[in-house]
The first five atom37 places (N, CA, C, CB, O) and aatype in JSON, in Angstrom:
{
  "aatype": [20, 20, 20, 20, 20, 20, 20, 20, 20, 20, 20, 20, 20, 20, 20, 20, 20, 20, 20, 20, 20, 20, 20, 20, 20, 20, 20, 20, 20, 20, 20, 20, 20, 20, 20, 20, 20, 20, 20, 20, 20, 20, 20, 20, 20, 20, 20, 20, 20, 20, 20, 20, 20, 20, 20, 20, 20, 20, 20, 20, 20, 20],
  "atom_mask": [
    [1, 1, 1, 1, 1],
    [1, 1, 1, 1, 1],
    [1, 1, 1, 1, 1],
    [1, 1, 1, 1, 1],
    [1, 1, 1, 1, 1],
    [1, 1, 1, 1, 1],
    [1, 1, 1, 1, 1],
    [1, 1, 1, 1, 1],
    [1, 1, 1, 1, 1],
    [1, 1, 1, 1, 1],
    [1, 1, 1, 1, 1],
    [1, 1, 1, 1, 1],
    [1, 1, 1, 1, 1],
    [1, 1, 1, 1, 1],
    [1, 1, 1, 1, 1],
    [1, 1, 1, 1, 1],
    [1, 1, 1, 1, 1],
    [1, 1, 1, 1, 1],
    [1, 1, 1, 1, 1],
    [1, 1, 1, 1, 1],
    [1, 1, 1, 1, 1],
    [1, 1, 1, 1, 1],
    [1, 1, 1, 1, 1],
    [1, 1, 1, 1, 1],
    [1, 1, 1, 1, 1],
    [1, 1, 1, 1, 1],
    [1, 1, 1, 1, 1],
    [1, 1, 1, 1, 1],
    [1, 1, 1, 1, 1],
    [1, 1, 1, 1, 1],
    [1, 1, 1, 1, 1],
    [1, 1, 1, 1, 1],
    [1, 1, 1, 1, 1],
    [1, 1, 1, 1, 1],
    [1, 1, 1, 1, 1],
    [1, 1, 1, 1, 1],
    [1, 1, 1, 1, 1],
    [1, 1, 1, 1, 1],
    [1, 1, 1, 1, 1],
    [1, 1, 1, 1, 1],
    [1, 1, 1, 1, 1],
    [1, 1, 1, 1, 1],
    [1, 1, 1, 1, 1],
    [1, 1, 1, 1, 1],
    [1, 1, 1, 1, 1],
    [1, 1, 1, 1, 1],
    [1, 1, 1, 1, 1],
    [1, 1, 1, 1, 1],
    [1, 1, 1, 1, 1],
    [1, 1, 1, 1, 1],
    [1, 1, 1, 1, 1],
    [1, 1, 1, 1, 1],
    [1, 1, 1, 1, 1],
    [1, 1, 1, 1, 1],
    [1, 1, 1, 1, 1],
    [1, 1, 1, 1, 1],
    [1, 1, 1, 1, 1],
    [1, 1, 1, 1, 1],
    [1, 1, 1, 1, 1],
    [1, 1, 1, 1, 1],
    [1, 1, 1, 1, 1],
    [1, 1, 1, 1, 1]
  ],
  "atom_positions": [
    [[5.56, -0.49, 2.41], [5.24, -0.62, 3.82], [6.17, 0.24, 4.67], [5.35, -2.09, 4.25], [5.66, 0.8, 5.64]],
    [[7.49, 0.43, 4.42], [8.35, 1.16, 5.13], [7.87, 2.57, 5.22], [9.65, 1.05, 4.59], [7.79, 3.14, 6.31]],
    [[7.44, 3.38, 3.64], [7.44, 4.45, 3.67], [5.99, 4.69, 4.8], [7.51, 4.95, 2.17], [5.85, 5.74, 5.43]],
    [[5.02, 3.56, 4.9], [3.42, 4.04, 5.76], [3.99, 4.01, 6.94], [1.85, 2.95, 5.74], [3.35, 4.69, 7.75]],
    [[5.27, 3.3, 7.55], [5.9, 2.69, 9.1], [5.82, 4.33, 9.05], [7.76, 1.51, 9.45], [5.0, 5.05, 9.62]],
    [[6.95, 4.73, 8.14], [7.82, 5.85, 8.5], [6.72, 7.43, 8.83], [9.02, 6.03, 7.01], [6.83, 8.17, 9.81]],
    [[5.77, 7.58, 7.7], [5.1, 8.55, 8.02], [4.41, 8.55, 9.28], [4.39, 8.74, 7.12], [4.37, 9.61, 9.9]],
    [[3.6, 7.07, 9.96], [2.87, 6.97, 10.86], [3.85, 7.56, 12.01], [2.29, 5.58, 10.95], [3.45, 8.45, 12.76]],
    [[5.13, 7.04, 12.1], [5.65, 7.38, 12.98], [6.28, 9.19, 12.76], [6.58, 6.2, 13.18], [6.93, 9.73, 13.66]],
    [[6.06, 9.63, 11.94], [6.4, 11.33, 11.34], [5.07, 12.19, 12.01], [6.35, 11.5, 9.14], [5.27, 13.26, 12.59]],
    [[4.09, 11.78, 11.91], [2.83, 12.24, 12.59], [2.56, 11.87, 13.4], [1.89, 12.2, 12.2], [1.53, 12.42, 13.79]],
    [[2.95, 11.06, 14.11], [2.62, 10.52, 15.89], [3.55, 11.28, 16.66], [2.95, 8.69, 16.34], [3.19, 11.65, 17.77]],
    [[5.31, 11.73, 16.02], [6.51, 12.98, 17.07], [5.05, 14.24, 16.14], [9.43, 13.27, 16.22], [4.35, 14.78, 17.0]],
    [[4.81, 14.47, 15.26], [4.23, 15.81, 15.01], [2.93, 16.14, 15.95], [3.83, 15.9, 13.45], [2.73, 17.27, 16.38]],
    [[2.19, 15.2, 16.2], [1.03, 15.45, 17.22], [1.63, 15.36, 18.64], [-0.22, 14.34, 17.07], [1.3, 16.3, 19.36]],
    [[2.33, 14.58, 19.1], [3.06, 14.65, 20.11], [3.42, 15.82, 20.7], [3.95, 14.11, 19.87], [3.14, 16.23, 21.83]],
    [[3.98, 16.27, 19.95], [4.95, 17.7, 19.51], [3.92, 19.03, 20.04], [5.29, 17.84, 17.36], [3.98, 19.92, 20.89]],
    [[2.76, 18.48, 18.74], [1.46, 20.03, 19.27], [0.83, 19.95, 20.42], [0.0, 20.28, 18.32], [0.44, 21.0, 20.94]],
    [[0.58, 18.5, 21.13], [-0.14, 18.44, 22.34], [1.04, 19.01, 23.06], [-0.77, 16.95, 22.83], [0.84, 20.14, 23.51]],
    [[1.91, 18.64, 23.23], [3.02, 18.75, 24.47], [3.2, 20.72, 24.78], [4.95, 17.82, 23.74], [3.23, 21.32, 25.85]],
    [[3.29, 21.26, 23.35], [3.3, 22.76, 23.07], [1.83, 23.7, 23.3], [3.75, 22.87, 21.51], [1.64, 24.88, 23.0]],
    [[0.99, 22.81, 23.86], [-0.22, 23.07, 23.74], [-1.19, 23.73, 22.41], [-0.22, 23.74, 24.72], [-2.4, 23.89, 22.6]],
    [[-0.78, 23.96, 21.49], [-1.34, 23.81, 19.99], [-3.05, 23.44, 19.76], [-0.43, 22.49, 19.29], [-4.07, 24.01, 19.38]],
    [[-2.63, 22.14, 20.25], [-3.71, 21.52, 20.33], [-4.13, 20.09, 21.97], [-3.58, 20.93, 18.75], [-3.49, 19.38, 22.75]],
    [[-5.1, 20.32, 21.77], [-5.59, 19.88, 23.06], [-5.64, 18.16, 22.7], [-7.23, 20.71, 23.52], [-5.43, 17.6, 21.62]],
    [[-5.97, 17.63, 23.91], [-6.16, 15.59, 23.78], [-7.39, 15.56, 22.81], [-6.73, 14.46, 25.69], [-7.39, 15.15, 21.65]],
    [[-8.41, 16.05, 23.48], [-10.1, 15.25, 22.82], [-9.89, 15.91, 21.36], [-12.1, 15.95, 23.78], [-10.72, 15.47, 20.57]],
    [[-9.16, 16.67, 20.9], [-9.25, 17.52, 19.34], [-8.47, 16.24, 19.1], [-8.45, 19.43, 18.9], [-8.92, 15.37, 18.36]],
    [[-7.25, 16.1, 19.75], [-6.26, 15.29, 18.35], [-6.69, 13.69, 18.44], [-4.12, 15.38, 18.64], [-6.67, 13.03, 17.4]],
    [[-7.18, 12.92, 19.96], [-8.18, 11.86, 19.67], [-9.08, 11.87, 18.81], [-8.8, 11.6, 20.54], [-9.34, 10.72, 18.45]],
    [[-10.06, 13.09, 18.0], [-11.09, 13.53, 17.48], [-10.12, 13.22, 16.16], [-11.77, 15.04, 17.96], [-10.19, 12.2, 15.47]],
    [[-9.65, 13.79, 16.06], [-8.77, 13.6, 14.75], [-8.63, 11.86, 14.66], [-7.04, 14.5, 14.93], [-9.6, 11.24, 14.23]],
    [[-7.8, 11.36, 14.94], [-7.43, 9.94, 15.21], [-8.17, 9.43, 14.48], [-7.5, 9.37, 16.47], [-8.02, 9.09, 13.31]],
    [[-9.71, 9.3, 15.73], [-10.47, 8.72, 15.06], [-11.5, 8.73, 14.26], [-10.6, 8.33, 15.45], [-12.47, 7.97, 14.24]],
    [[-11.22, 9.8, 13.48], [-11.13, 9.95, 12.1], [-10.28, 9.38, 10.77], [-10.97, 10.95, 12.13], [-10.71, 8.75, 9.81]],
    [[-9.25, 9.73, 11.0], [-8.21, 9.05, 10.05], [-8.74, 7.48, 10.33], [-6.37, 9.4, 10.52], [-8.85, 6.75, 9.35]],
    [[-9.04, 6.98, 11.57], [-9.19, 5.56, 11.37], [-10.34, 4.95, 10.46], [-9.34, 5.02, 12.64], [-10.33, 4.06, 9.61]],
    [[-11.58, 5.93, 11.09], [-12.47, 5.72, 10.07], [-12.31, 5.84, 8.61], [-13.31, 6.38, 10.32], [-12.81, 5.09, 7.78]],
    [[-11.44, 7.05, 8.36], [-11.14, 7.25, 7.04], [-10.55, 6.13, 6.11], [-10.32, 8.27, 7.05], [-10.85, 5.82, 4.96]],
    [[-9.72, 5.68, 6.87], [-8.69, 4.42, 6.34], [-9.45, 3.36, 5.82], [-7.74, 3.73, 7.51], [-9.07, 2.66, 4.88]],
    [[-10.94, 3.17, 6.64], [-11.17, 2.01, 5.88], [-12.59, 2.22, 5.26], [-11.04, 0.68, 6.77], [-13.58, 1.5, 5.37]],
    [[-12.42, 3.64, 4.47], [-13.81, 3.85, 3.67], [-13.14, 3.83, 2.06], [-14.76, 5.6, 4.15], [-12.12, 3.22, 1.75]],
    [[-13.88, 4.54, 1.29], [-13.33, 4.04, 0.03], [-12.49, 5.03, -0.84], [-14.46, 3.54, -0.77], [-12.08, 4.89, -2.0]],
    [[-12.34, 6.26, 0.19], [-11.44, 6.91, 0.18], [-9.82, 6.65, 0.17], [-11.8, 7.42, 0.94], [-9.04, 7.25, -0.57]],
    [[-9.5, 5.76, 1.0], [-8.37, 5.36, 1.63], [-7.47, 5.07, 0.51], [-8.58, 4.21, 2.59], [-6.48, 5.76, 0.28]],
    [[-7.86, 3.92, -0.29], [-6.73, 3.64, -1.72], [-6.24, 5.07, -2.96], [-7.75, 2.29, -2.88], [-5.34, 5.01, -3.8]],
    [[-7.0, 6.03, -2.73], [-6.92, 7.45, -3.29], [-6.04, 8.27, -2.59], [-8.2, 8.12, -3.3], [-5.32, 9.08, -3.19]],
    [[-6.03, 8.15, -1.43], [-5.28, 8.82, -0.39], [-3.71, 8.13, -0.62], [-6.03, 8.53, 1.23], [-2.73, 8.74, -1.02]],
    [[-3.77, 6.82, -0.26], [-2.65, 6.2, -0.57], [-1.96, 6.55, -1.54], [-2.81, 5.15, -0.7], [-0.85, 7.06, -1.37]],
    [[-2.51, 6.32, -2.78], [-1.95, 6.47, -4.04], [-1.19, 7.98, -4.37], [-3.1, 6.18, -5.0], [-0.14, 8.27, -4.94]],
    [[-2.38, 8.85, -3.66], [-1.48, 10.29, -3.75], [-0.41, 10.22, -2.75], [-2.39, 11.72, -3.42], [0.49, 10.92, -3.23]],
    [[0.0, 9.73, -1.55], [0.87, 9.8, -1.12], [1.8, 8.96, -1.46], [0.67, 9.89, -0.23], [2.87, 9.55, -1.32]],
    [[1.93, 8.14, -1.75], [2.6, 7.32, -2.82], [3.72, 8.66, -3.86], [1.04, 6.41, -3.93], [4.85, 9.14, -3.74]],
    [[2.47, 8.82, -4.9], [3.2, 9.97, -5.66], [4.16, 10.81, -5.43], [2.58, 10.7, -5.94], [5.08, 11.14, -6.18]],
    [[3.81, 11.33, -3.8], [4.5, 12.51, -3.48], [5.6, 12.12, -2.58], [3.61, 13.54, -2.88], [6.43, 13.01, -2.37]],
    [[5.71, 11.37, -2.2], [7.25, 10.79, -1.95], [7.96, 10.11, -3.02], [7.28, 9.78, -0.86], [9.16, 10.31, -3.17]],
    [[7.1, 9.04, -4.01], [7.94, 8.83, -5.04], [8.63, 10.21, -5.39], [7.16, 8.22, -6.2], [9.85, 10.29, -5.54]],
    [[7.71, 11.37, -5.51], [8.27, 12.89, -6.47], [9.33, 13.09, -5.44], [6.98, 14.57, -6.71], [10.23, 13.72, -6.0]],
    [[9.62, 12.87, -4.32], [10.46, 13.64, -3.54], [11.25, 13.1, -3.24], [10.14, 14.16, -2.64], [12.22, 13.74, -2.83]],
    [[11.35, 11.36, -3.25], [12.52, 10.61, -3.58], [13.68, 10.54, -4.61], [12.12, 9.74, -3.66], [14.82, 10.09, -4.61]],
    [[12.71, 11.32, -5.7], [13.45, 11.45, -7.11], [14.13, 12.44, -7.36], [12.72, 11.45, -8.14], [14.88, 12.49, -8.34]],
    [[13.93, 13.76, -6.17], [15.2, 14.55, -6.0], [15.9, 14.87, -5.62], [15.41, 15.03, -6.02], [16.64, 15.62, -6.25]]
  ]
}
């Protein structure tokens, strides 16, 4: 649970970050959003997890 706190909050300063720099615009990164939300609860989501899982386990381990 810590490591999902921690990323959510790693990509909320990173979008922050591109809107504020103009990068990217509001309705694109809302567009995005809600997506990932939808995404989260299709049957995709536990696959997604699991690879990210991996890749911090891998990057914890060095």
């Amino acid at each position: 649970m810590a490591v999902s706190i921690s990323a959510v909050v790693l990509l909320g300063i990173v979008v922050f970050v591109l809107i504020r720099g103009g990068s990217v615009r509001i309705l694109p990164a809302l567009a995005c959003t809600g997506f990932g939300f939808f995404l989260a609860s299709s049957g995709a989501a536990p696959l997604i997890t699991d690879a990210i899982g991996t890749v911090t386990a891998l990057i914890s381990s060095i």
